[in-house]
Backbone as CSV, one residue per row, in Angstrom:
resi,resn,N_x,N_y,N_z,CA_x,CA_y,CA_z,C_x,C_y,C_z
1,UNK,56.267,46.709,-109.711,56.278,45.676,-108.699,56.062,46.333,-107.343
2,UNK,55.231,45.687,-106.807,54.957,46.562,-105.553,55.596,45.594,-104.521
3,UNK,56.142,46.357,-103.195,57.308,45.654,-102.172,56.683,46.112,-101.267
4,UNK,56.844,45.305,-100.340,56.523,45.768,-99.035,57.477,45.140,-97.522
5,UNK,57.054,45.854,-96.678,58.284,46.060,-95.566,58.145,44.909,-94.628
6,UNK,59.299,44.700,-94.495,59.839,43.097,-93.116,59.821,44.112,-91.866
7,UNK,59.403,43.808,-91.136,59.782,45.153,-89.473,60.008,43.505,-88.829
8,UNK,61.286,43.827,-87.881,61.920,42.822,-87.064,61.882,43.449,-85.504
9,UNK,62.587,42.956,-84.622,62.452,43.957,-83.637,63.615,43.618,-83.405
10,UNK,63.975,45.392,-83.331,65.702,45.880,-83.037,66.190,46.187,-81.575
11,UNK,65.268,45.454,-80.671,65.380,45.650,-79.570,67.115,45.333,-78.933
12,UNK,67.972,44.127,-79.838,69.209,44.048,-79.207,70.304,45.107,-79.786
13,UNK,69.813,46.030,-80.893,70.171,46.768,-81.642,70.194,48.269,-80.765
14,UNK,68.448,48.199,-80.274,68.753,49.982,-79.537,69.486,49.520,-78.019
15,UNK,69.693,48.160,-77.773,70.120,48.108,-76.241,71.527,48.331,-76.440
16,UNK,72.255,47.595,-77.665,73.622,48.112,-77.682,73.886,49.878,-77.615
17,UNK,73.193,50.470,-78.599,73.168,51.874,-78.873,72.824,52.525,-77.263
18,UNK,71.963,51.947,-76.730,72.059,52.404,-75.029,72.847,52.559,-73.928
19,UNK,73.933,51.255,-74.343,75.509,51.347,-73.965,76.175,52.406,-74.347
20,UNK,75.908,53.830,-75.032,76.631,54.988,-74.919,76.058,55.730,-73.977
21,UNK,74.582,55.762,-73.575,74.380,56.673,-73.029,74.528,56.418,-71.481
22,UNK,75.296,55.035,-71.330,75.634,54.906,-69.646,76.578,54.958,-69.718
23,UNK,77.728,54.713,-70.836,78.951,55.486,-71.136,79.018,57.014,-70.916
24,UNK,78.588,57.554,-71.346,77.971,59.259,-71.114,77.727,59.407,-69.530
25,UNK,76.702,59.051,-69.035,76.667,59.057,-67.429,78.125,58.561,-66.814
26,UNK,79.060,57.526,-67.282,79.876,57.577,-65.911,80.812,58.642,-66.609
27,UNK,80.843,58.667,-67.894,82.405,59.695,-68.146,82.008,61.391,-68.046
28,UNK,80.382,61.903,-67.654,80.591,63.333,-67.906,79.752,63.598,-66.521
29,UNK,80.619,64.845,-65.890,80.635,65.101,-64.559,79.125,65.735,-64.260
30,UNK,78.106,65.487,-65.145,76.648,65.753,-64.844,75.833,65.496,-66.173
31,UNK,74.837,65.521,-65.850,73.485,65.125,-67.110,73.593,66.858,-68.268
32,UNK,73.993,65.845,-69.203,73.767,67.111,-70.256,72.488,67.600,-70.253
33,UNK,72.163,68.738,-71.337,70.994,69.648,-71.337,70.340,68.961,-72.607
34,UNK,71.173,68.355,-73.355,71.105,67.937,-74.561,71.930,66.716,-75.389
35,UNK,70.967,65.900,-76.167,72.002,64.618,-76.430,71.308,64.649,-78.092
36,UNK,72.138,65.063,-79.610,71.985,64.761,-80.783,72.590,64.080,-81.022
37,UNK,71.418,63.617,-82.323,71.945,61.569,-82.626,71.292,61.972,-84.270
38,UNK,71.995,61.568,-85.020,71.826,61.168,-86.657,70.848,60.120,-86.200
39,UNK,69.240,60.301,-87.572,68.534,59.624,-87.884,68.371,58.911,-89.153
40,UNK,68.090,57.605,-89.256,68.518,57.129,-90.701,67.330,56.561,-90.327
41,UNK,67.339,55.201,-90.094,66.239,54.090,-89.381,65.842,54.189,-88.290
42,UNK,66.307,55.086,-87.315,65.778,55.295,-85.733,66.246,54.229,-85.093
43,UNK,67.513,53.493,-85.598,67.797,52.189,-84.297,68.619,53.430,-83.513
44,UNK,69.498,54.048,-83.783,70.193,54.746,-83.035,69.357,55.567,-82.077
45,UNK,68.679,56.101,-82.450,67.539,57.255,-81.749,66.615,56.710,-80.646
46,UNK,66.452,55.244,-81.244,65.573,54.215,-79.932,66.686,53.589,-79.264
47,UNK,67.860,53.735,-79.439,69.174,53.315,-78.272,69.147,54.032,-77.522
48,UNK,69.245,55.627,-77.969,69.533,56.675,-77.094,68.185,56.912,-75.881
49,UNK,67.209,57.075,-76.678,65.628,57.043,-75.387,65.783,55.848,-74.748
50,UNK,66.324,54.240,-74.665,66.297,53.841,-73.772,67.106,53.316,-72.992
51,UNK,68.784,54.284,-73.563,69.682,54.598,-72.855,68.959,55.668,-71.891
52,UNK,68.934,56.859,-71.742,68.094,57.999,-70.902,67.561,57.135,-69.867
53,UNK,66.545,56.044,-70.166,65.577,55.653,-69.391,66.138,55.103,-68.346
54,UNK,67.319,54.140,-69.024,67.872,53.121,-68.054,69.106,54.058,-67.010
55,UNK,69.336,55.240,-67.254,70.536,56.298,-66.258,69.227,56.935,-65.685
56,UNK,68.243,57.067,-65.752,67.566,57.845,-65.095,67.301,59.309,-65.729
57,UNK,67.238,59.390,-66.896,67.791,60.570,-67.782,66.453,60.975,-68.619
58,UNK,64.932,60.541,-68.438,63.907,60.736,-69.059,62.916,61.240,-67.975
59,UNK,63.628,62.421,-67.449,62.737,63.343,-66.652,62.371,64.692,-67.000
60,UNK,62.854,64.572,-68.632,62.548,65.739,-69.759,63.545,66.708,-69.960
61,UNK,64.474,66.536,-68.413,65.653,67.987,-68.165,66.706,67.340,-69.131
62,UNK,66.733,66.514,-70.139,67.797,66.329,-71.191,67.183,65.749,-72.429
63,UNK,66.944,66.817,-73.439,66.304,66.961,-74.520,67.167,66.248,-75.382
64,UNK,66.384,64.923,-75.826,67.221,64.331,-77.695,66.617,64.953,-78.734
65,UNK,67.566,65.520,-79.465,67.573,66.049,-81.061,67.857,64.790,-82.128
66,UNK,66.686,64.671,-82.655,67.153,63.823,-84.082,67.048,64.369,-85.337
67,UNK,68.495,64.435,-85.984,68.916,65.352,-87.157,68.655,63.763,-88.089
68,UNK,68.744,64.707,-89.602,69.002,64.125,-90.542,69.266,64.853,-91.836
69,UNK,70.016,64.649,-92.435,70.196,64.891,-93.756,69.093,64.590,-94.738
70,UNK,68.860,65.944,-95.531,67.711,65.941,-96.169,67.232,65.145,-97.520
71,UNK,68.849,64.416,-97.901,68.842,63.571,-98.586,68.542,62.265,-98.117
72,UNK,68.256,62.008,-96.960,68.041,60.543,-96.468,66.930,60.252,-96.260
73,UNK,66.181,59.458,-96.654,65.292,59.913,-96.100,64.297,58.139,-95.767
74,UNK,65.304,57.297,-94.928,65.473,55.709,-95.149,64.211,55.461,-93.707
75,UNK,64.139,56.627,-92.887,63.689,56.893,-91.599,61.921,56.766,-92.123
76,UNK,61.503,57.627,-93.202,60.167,57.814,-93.639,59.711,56.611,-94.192
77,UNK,60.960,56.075,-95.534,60.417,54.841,-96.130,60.543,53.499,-95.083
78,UNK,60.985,53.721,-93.903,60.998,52.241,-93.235,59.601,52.334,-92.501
79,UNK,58.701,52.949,-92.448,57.786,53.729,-91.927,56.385,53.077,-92.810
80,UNK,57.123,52.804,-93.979,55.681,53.462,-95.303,55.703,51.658,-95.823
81,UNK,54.337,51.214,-95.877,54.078,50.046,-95.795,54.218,49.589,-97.376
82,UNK,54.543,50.659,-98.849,55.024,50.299,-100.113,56.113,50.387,-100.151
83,UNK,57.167,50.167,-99.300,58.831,50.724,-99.716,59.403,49.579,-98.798
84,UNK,60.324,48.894,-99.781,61.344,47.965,-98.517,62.735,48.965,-98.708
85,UNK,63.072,48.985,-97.285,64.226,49.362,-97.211,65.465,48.457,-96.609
86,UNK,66.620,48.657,-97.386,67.434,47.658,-97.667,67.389,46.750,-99.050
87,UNK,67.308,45.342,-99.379,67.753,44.517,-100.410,66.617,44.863,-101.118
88,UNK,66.465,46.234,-101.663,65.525,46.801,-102.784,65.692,46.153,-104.130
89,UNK,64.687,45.835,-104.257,64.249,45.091,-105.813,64.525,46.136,-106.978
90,UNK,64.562,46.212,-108.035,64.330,46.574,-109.293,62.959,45.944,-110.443
């Protein structure tokens, strides 16, 4: 059976996730060098870039790292136009 992918837009999804990174600006006494974020689906990872954007924080001097576990790999198949990810069929 071949499946294919729903893409929605997670735009109220990365704006919440953006609410840490102006959390981050008022609680740390300067702009980190560096901000890592777990990648699964990239809602978190597109919170954080437009958290940066909205503190003023995408002038390159604070590098995001997106890790993942090499078992996950939900980031590639949400990507790939034969794979639904989430309420996967059998």
């Amino acid at each position: 059976m071949r499946l294919s992918t729903v893409r929605t837009p997670r735009r109220n999804i990365w704006e919440g996730h953006a609410s840490m990174v102006t959390e981050m600006r008022n609680d740390l006494p300067c702009k980190p060098d560096a901000i890592f974020c777990s990648v699964g689906g990239g809602g978190l990872l597109g919170g954080i870039i437009i958290g940066c954007k909205n503190v003023g924080w995408e002038d390159g001097k604070c590098t995001i790292f997106g890790v993942r576990w090499p078992e996950i790999e939900s980031i590639l198949h949400s990507v790939s136009p034969d794979y639904c990810v989430g309420n996967r069929r059998t």
